[in-house]
C-alpha positions as CSV (number, residue, x, y, z in Angstrom):
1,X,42.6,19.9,-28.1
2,X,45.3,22.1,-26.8
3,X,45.6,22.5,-23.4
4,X,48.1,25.1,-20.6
5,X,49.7,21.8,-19.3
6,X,49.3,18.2,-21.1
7,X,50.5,15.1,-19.4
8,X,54.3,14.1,-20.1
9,X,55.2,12.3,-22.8
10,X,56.1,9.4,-20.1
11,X,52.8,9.7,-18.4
12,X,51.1,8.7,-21.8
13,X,52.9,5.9,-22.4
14,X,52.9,4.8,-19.1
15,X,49.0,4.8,-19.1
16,X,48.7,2.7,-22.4
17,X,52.4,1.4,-23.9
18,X,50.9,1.5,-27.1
19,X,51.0,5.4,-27.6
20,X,54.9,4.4,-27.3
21,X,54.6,3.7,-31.4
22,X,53.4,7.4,-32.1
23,X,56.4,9.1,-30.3
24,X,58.9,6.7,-32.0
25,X,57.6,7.7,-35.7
26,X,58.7,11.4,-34.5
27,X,61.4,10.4,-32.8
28,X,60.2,11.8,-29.8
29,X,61.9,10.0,-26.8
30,X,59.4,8.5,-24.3
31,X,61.9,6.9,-21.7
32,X,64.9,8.3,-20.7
33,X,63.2,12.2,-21.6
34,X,59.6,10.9,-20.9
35,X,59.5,14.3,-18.3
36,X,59.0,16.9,-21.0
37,X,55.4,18.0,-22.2
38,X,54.0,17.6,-25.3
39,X,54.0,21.4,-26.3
40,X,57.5,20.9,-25.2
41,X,58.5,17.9,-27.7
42,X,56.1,19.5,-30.1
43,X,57.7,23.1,-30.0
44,X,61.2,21.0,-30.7
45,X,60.3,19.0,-33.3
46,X,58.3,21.1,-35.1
47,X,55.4,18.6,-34.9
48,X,51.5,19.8,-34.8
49,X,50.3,19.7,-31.2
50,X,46.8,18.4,-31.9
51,X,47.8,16.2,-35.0
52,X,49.7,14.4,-32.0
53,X,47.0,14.3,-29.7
54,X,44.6,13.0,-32.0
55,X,46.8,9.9,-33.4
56,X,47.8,9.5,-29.7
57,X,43.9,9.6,-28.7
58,X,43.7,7.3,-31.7
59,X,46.1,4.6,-30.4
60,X,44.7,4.6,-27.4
61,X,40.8,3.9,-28.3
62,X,42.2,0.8,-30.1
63,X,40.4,-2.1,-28.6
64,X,43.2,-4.6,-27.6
65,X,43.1,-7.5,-25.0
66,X,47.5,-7.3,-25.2
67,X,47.7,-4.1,-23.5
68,X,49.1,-4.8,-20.4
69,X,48.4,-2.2,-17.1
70,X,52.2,-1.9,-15.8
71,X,51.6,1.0,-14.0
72,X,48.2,-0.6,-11.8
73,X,51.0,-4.0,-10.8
74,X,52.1,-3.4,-6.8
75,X,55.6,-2.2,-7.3
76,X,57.5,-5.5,-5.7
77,X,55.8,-7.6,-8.7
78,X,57.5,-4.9,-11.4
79,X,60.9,-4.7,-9.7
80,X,60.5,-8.8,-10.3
81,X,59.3,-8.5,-13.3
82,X,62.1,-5.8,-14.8
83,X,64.6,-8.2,-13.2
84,X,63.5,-11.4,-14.9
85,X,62.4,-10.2,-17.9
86,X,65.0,-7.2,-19.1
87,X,67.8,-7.8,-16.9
88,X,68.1,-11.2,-18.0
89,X,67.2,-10.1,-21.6
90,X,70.3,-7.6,-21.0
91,X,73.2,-10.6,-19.5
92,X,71.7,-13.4,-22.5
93,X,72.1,-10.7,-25.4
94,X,75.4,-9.0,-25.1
95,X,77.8,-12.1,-25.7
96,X,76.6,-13.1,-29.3
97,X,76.0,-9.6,-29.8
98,X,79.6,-8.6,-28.8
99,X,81.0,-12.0,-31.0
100,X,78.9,-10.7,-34.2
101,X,80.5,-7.3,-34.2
102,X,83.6,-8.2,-33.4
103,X,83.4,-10.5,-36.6
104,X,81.9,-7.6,-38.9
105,X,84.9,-5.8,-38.1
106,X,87.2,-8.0,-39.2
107,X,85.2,-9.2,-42.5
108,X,83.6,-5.5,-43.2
109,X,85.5,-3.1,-41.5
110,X,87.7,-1.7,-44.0
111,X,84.8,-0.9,-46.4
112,X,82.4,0.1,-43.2
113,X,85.2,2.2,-40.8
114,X,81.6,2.9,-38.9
115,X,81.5,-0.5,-38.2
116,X,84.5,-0.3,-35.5
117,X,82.3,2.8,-33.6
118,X,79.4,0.8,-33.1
119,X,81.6,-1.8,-31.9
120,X,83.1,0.3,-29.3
121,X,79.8,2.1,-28.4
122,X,77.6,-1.2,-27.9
123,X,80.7,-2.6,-25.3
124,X,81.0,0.8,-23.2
125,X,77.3,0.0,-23.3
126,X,77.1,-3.6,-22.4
127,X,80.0,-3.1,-19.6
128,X,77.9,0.1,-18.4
129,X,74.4,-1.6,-18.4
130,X,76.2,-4.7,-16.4
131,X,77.5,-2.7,-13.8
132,X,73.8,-0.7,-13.8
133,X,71.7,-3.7,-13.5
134,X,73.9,-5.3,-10.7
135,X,73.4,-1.5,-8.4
136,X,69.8,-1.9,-9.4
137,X,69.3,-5.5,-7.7
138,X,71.7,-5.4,-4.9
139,X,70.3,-1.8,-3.7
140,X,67.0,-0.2,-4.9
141,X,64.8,-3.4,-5.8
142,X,65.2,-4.7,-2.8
143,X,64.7,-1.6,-1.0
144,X,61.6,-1.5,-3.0
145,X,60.6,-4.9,-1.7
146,X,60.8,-3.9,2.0
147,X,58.5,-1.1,1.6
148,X,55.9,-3.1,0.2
149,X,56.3,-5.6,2.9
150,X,56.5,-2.9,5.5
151,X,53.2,-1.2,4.3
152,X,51.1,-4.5,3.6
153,X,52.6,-5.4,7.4
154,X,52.2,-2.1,8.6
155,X,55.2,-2.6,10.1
156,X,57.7,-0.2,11.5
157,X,60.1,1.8,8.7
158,X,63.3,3.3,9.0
159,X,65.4,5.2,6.4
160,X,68.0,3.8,4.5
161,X,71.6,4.2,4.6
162,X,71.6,5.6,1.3
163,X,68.9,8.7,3.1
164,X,66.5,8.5,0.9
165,X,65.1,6.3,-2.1
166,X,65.5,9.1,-4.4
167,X,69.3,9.2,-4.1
168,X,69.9,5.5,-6.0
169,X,67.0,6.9,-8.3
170,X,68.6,10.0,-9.4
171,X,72.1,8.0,-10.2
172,X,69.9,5.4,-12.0
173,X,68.2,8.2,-14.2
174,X,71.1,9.7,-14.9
175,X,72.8,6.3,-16.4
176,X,69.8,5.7,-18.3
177,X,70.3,9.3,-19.9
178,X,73.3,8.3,-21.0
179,X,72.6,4.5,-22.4
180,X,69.9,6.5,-24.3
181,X,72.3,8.7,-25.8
182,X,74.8,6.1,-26.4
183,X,72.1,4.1,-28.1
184,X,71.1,7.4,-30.5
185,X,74.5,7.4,-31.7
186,X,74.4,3.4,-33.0
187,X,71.4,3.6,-34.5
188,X,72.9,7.0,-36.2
189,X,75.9,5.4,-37.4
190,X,74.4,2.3,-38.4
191,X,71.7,4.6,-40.5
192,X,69.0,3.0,-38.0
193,X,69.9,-0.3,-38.1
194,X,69.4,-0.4,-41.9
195,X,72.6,-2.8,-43.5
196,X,74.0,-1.6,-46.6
197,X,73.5,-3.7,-50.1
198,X,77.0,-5.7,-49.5
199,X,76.0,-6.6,-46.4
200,X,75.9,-10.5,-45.2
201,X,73.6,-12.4,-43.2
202,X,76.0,-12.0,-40.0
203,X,75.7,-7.9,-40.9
204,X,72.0,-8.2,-41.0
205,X,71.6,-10.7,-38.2
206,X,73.7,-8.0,-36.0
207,X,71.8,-4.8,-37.1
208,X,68.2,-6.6,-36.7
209,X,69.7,-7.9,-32.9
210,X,70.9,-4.0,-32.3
211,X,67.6,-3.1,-33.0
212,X,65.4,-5.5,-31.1
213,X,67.9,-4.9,-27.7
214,X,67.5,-1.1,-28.3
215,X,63.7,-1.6,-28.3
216,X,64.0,-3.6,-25.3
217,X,65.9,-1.2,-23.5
218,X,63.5,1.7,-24.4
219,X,60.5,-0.5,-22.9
220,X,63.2,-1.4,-19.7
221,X,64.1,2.1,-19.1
222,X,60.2,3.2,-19.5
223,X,59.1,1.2,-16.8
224,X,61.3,2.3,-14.4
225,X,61.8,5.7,-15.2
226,X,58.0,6.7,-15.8
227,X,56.6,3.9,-13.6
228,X,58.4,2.2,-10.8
229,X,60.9,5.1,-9.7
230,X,57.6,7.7,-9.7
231,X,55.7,5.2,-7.5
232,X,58.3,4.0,-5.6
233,X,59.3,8.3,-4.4
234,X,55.5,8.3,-3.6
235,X,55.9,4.9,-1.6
236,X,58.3,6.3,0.9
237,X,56.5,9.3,1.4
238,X,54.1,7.8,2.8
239,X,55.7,5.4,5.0
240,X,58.3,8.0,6.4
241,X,55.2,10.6,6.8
């Protein structure tokens, strides 16, 4: 059923991950563009508002004892959790990744010239991401950290040096925008991670590794972007009110 203002496309996913699967067979980005509606994404990809509604209503009455409730975890526990899970994911994945496209460039880049632009997009990426990551643990997390402690202490709180939690946010959104479209472009040029017929099992192995860190970083960005950064605004409000 239609309504004058649906939820985001972020909101959804960020109630039940699984809806995440019916956005990705439109293409529809949930993550870094998880703040547009769904007559918005609709209008834009010519998609049926209520045929989306009803296979995202459809996901979502799935019985399932894997879903896991993100969005209910206190926010210290996520900023742990998006630390030791993804960021690590992040720092263990680009070195062989790095080594197997170097290699398809030398073995396969004269027949695939494309090859060399993935190359070049997944470093910027990797050296970007590193850089990201490192602002995200030295600054926000643990800014998130102390304003769990300081509400569950009701302790005293006093503003950052950076002002205001939304300043670090709006820089980290903004970098994820960009690692989105970065990301776009590989999958793109690499016809969505789909190796051609002469490919080898180093081509294969690369593309099916491109894939699973993209997917990562989709689920990465969602969390923060749709969950933690949402919750963590509201946080601060509340302890500087």
């Amino acid at each position: 059923m239609k309504t004058t203002e649906s939820p985001s496309v972020g909101s959804f996913v960020a109630n039940d991950y699984r809806t995440a699967t019916v956005f990705q067979k439109y293409g529809i980005d949930f993550c870094c563009k998880g703040g547009r509606s769904i007559e918005e994404v609709c209008e834009n990809k010519k998609i049926n508002t209520d045929e989306l509604l009803s296979e995202l209503s459809n996901v979502s009455n799935l019985e399932s004892n894997q879903v896991v409730d993100f969005k209910s975890w206190p926010l210290d526990l996520l900023a742990d959790y998006i630390e030791k899970q993804h960021h690590s994911y992040v720092e263990k994945s680009i070195p062989p990744l790095n080594q197997f496209l170097d290699k398809l460039c030398k073995v396969h880049g004269s027949n695939h010239p494309e090859l060399f632009e993935i190359r070049d997009e997944f470093l910027a990426s990797s050296q970007e991401l590193t850089a990201h990551m490192k602002k995200e643990e030295l600054v926000l997390f643990p800014y998130v950290r102390k304003m769990v402690q300081s509400r569950g202490n009701n302790d005293q709180f006093s503003s950052p040096a950076f002002g205001t939690v939304q300043n670090p946010i709006k820089m980290m959104m903004q970098e994820h925008e960009v690692e989105g479209d970065r990301f776009r472009k590989i999958a793109e040029l690499s016809d969505h991670y789909n190796p051609p017929s002469d490919a080898c099992t180093t081509y294969r192995v690369a593309f099916s590794l491109l894939k699973e860190f993209e997917s990562d970083l989709h689920l990465h960005i969602h969390l923060e972007n749709n969950i933690l950064f949402p919750k963590s605004m509201e946080m601060e409000k509340e302890l500087t009110a």
